[in-house]
C-alpha positions in Angstrom: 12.2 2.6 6.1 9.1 1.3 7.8 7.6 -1.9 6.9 3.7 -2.0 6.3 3.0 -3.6 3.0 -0.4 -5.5 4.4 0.8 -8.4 1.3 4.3 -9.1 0.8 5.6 -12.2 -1.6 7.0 -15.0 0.6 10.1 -16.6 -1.3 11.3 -20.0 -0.3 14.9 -20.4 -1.4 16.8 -23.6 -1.6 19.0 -22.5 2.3 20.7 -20.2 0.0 19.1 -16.7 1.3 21.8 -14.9 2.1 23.7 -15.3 -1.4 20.6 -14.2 -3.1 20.3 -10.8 -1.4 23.7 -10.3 -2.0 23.1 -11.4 -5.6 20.0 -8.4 -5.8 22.0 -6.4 -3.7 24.6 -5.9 -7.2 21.3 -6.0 -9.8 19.4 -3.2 -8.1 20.4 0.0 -7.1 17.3 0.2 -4.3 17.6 -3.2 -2.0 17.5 -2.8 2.0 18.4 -5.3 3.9 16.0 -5.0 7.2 16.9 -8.3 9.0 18.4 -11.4 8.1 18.9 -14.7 10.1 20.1 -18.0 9.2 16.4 -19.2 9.1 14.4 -16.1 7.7 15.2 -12.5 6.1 13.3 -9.2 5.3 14.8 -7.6 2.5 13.0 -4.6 -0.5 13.9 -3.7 -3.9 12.8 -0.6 -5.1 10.5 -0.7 -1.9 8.6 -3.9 -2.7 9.2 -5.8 0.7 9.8 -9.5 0.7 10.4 -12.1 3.2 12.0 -15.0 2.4 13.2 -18.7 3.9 15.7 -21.1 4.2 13.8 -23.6 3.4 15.6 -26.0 1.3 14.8 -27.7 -1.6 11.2 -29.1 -0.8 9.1 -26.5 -3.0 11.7 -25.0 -5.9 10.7 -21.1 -7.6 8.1 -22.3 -10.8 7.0 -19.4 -13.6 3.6 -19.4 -11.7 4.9 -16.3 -9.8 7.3 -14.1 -11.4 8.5 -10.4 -10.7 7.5 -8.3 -13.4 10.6 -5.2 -14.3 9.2 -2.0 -16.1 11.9 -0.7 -18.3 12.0 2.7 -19.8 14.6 1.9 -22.5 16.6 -0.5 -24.2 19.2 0.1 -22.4 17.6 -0.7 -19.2 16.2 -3.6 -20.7 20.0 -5.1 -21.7 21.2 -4.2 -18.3 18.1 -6.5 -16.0 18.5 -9.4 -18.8 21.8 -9.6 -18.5 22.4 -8.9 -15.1 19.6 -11.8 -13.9 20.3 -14.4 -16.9 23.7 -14.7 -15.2 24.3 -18.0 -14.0 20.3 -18.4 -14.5 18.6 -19.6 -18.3 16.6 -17.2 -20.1 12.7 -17.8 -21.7 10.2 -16.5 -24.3 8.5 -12.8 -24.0 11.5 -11.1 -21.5 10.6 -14.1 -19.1 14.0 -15.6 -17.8 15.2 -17.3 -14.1 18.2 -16.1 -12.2 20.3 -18.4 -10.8 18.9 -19.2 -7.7 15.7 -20.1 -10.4 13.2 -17.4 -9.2 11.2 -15.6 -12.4 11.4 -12.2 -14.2 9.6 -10.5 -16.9 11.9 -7.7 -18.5 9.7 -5.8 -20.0 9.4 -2.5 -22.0 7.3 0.0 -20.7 6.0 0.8 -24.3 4.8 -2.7 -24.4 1.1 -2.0 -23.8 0.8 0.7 -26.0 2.6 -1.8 -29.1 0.3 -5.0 -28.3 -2.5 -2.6 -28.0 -2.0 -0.6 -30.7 -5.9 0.6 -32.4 -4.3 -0.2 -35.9 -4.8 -3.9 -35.9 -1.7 -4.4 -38.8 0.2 -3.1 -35.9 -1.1 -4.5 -33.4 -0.7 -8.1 -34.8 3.1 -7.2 -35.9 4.0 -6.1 -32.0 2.3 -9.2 -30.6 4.1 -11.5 -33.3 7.2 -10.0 -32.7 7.4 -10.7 -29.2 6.2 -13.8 -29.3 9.7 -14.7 -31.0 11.9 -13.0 -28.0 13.3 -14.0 -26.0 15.0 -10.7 -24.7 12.4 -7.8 -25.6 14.0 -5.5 -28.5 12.3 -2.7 -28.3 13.2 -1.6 -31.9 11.7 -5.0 -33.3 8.2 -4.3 -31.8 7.7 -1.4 -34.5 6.3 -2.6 -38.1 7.6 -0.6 -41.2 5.0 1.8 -41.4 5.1 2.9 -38.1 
C-alpha cells in the first residue's frame, strides 16, 4: 500500500510502540505494519496511516485527540468497547482509553440522525440518553414513541 496521506496523526507512546501495534494488530482486522524500529514506526488501520515514537513518558496520550470508530451495529459497537477498554478505563458518550491510554469514541453510526432528530421530544431524549453512557446502546437512544 503506498503511503501519501499529506497529514498523518503523530503518536508518542510511553517506549512501548511495538506492543501497541501488536495490541491494534488483534482489535482491527485492517492494520499494516509498513516499518518499525526501535525508535519510530509506520503502521495503518483501516488505511488511516500513523507514525508513532518511542518517546517515553515526557508527553502521556490526553482526550484532546481521540480516534473516532463508526459502528454500524450494536454488535460492532460491543466488540471495539470491549476489545480497547481491556486493560484501559472506559469514559462518558462511547469515549474510553486503551491501555497504553490513547482515546476512542465508539460511536453508532445512527448517532447523528438521533441527536438531530427534527422532532425536538426526540431529539432531547437521544441527547439525554447518551449523555448517561458510558458504552453507546443503541437501543437506549430511541424514545417510546419512536
Amino acid at each position: 500500500m503506498p503511503r501519501s496521506q499529506k497529514i498523518k496523526p503523530f503518536l508518542w507512546f510511553d517506549n512501548n510502540l511495538e506492543e501497541a501495534i501488536a495490541f491494534y494488530k488483534t482489535v482491527f482486522p485492517e492494520v499494516g505494519v509498513h516499518s518499525i524500529n526501535p525508535m519510530m514506526g509506520e503502521f495503518s488501520i483501516f488505511g488511516q496511516e500513523f507514525l508513532a515514537l518511542n518517546g517515553g513518558p515526557q508527553f502521556p496520550f490526553t482526550e484532546a485527540v481521540s480516534f473516532f470508530i463508526t459502528c454500524a451495529d450494536q454488535k460492532e459497537i460491543d466488540y471495539y468497547w470491549n476489545a480497547l477498554t481491556e486493560g484501559g478505563s472506559e469514559g462518558r458518550c462511547g469515549w474510553l482509553k486503551d491501555k497504553f491510554g490513547l482515546s476512542w469514541q465508539v460511536v453508532p453510526a445512527e448517532l447523528g440522525a438521533h441527536i438531530g432528530n427534527p422532532d425536538p421530544e426526540k431529539s432531547a431524549y437521544a441527547m439525554n440518553a447518551m449523555m448517561q453512557m458510558n458504552k453507546f446502546v443503541i437501543a437506549d437512544l430511541y424514545s417510546v414513541t419512536d
